[in-house]
N, C-alpha and C positions, 0 to 999 in steps of 0.2 A: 460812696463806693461800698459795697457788699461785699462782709466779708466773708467768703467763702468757709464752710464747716466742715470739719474735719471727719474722716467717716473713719468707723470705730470698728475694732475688732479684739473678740476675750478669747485670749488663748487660754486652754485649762490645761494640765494634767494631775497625775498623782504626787509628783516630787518635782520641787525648782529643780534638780538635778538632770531630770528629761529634760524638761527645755535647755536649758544649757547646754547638755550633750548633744542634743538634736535638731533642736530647733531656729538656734540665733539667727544661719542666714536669711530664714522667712521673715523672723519679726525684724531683722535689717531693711527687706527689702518694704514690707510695710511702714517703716519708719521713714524709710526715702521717697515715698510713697505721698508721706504726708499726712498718713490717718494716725489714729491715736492709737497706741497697744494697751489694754489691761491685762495681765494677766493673774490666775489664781490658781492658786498650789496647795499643798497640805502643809507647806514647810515653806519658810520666812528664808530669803536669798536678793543679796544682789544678781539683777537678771538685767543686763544691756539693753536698751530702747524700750524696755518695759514703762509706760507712763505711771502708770498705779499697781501696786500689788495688792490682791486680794488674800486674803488666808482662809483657807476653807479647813472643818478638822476632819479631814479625813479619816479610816480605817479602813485595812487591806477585808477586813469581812462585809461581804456586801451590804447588811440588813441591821449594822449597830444603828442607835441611837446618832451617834456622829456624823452619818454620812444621810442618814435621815435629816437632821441641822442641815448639812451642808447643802442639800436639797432646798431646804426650806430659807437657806439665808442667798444663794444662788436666784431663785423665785423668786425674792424681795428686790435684788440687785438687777434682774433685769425688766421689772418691773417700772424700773426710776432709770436705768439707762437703755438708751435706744443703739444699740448695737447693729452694724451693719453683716457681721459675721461672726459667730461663735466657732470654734477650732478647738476640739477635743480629742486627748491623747490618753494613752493607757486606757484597759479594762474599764478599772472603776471608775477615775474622772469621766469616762465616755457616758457610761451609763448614767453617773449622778446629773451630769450637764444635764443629759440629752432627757432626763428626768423632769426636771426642772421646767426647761422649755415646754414640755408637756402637759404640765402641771400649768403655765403661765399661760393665761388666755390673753397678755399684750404684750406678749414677745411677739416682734415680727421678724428676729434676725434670721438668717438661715446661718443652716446647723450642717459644718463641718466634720465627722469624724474620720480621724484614724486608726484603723486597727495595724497595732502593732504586731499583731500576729496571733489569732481566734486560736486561743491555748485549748478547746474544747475537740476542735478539729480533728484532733487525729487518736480521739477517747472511742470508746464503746457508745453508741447512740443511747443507751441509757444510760450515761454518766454527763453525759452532753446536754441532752434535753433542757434541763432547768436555764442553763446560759443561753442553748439556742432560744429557748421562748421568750428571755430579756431582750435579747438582738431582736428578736421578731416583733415585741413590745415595741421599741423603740424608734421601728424601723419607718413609721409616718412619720418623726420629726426628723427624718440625717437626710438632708437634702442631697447630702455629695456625703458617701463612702469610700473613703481610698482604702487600699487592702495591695501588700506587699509581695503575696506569691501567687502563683497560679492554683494551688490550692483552695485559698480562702476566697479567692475570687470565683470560684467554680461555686462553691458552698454559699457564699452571700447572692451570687446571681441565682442559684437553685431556690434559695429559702425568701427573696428579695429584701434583700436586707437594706435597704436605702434605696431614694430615687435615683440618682445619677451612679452605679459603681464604678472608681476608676482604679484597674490595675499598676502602680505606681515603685519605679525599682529602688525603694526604701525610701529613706530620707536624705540619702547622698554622701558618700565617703568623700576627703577631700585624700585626693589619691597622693597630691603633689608633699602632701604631708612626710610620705613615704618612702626612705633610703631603700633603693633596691639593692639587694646582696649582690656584695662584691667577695670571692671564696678568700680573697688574703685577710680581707678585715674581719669573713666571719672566723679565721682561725685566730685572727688577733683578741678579740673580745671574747673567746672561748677561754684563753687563756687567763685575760686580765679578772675572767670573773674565777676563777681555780678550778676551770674543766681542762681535760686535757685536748688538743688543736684538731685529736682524730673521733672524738667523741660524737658519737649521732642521737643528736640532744632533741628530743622531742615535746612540744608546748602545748598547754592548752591551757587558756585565759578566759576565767568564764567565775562568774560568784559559785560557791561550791553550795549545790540546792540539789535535792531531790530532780528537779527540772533537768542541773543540766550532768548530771547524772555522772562525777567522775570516777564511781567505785565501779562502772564498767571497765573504764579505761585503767584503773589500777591495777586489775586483774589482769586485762590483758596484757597489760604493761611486762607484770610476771612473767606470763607464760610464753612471751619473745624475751625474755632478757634471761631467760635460764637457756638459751639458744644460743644469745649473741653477747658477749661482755662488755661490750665499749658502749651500747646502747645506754641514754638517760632520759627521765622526765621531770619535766618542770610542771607546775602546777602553781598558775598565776591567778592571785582572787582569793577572796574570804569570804567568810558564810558561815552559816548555824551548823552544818556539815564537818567543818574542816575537821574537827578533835576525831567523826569516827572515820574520816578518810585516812588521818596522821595514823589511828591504828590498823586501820586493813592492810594501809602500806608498810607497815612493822610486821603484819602478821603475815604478809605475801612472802616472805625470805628476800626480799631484794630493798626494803625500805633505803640504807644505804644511798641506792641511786632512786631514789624518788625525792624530788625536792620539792618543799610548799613554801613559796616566794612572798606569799603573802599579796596586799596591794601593790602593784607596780605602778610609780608616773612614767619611767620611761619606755614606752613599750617597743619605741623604732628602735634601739640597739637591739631589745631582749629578743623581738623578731630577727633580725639580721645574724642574730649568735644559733642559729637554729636551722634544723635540717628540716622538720616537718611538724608540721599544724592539724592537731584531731580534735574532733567536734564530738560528741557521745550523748549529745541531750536528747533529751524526748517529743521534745518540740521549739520550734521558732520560728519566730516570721518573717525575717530577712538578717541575718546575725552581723552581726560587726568584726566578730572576734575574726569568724571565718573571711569578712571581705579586706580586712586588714592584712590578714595572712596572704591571702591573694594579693593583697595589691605591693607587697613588699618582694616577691616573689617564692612564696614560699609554698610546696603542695601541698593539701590536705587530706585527709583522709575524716570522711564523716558518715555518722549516721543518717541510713537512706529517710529522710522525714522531708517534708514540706518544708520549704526555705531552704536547706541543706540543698535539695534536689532541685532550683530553680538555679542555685550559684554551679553546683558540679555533675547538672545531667548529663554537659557534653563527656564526662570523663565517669560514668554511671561506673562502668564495672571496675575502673583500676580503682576509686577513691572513693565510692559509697559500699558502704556493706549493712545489714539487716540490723537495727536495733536487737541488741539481746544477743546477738551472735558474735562473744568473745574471742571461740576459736579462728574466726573468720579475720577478726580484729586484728588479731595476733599475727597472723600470716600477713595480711597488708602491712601492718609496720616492720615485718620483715621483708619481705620483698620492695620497700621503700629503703631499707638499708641497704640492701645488696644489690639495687639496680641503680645503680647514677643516670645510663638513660632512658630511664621513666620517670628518676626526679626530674631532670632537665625538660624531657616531652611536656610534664604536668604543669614544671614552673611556667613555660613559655605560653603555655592555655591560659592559666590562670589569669598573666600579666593582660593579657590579650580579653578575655571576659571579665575583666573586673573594670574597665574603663566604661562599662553601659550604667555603670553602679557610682560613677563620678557624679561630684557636687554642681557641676555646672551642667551637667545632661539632667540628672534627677530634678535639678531646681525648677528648671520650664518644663517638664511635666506635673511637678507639682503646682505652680502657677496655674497652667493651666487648669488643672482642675477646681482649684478656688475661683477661676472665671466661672465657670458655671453659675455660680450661686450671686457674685456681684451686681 
């Protein structure tokens, strides 16, 4: 009897942490599948159905010496294995893989990437170019580009950034994760955390970075809460940021009600204790923070950008307003205090578009796409 060989596939990103947070149920379904998973990271983790871990030494600047190695040790390793599918995440793992294969004249796997959301997108075309012409580099070996908003799908089909593009609705929330708000328990937890039960407590959960921009939302935070008193912000996440965020919010006159929660694990209560959900970053690719807040019920209010405006086009003018436009800001989260039904109108959308964004709809379009290349 012949025994049958198991077909192999290297998942890449920049941190075990993406896979973890993103990935498992694919390298599950590859495991039940029956083919082997390798995957390689910049940082050493237990990683479930992972066969072998590689460690690659990354760095976030694209052109050190280390990610050059990582190239070059990448090139040697698929050199000696015969992979039937290479699968690469983030920026820079996309690029160093998709490098490599390049470089390898006996690769024959075909080349998977994901873009998690082309951060160059929504730049000046002279601040973009250098990243557009690496995607354009690279773009003979990604057999199959998936790409999460209608944005970057417009921009990778204009520049042809891969053979196959498939537009795919993220990586998939697992919605059922999610306590929808009940108004007695979000008055109860409002309390047990020492808010008081009338308070219209507003979140936003995001690493404090330049990217996702919360010294907009501080500001505005202000200039609604010298308006309204009972108004608060929570501010969930850590980052190189937080110390000069901790003092804008001192130097706004309202620090008092602004609150930096640090890391959060439990995020279904912190949601459920909460009136509304704001986004202020400058760019994204399909966000989490925001399809979490959707799927618990909760409105949001976000910056009109790419990703933002594929999750809240249908609700464009109550819940998006113009990057940079504070004033604008300010009024939305007023008018979200003082209108209960347009909270309710928004929550009811939300619940209702966030289930195209679910782990079991997302999964077989993402299958789907890796058929392509098998």
């Amino acid at each position: 009897m012949v025994r049958k060989i198991p077909k192999k596939i290297l998942y890449c990103a920049s941190t075990a942490s993406h896979i973890l947070n993103f990935h498992l149920p694919y390298l599950r379904f590859f495991h039940e599948m029956g083919w082997q998973i390798d995957v390689a990271v910049g940082n050493n983790a237990d990683i479930p159905y992972a066969d072998n871990m590689i460690l690659l030494p990354l760095r976030k600047s694209l052109l050190t010496s280390n990610n050059l190695r990582a190239v070059y040790s990448l090139r040697r390793l698929l050199a000696v294995k015969q992979y039937d599918i290479i699968s690469a995440h983030t920026t820079l793992a996309g690029a160093v893989v998709r490098l490599a294969v390049q470089l390898s004249g006996r690769c024959h796997a075909k080349m998977a990437y994901t873009s998690h959301g082309y951060f160059f997108s929504d730049e000046p075309m002279l601040s973009k170019l250098p990243y557009l012409w690496v995607e354009k580099l690279l773009a003979p070996v990604t057999d199959v580009l998936m790409v999460m908003n209608r944005t970057d799908y417009e921009l990778a089909n204009r520049y042809r950034l891969g053979k196959n593009i498939v537009l795919i609705p993220g990586m998939g929330l697992d919605t059922a994760k999610f306590t929808k708000i009940d108004p007695i328990d979000k008055k109860k937890l409002k309390v047990s955390a020492g808010y008081h039960p009338d308070d219209f407590i507003i979140l936003y959960a995001a690493e404090m970075s330049p990217r996702k921009n919360q010294g907009e939302l501080i500001r505005a935070f202000a200039a609604a809460a010298a308006r309204e008193s009972t108004i608060k912000l929570l501010l969930a996440g850590a980052g190189k940021l937080e110390n000069e965020y901790r003092e804008l919010a001192r130097q706004s006159g309202y620090g008092e009600r602004i609150f930096f929660l640090g890391y959060v694990t439990d995020m279904d209560s912190l949601y459920r204790m909460c009136d509304l959900a704001v986004s202020t970053s400058r760019s994204e690719g399909l966000p989490f923070n925001v399809m979490e807040a959707m799927a618990i019920g909760l409105p949001v209010v976000a910056s009109r950008i790419k990703g933002h405006m594929d999750l809240l086009g249908s609700l464009n003018e109550d819940c998006l307003y113009n990057l940079g436009d504070e004033q604008v800001l300010a009024k939305k989260i007023l008018t979200f205090k003082r209108d209960e039904s347009l909270r309710e109108r928004v929550r009811q959308v939300n619940l209702v578009n966030v289930e195209k964004y679910d782990l079991d709809v997302v999964k077989s379009v993402v299958i789907k796409a890796y058929s392509l290349v098998v």
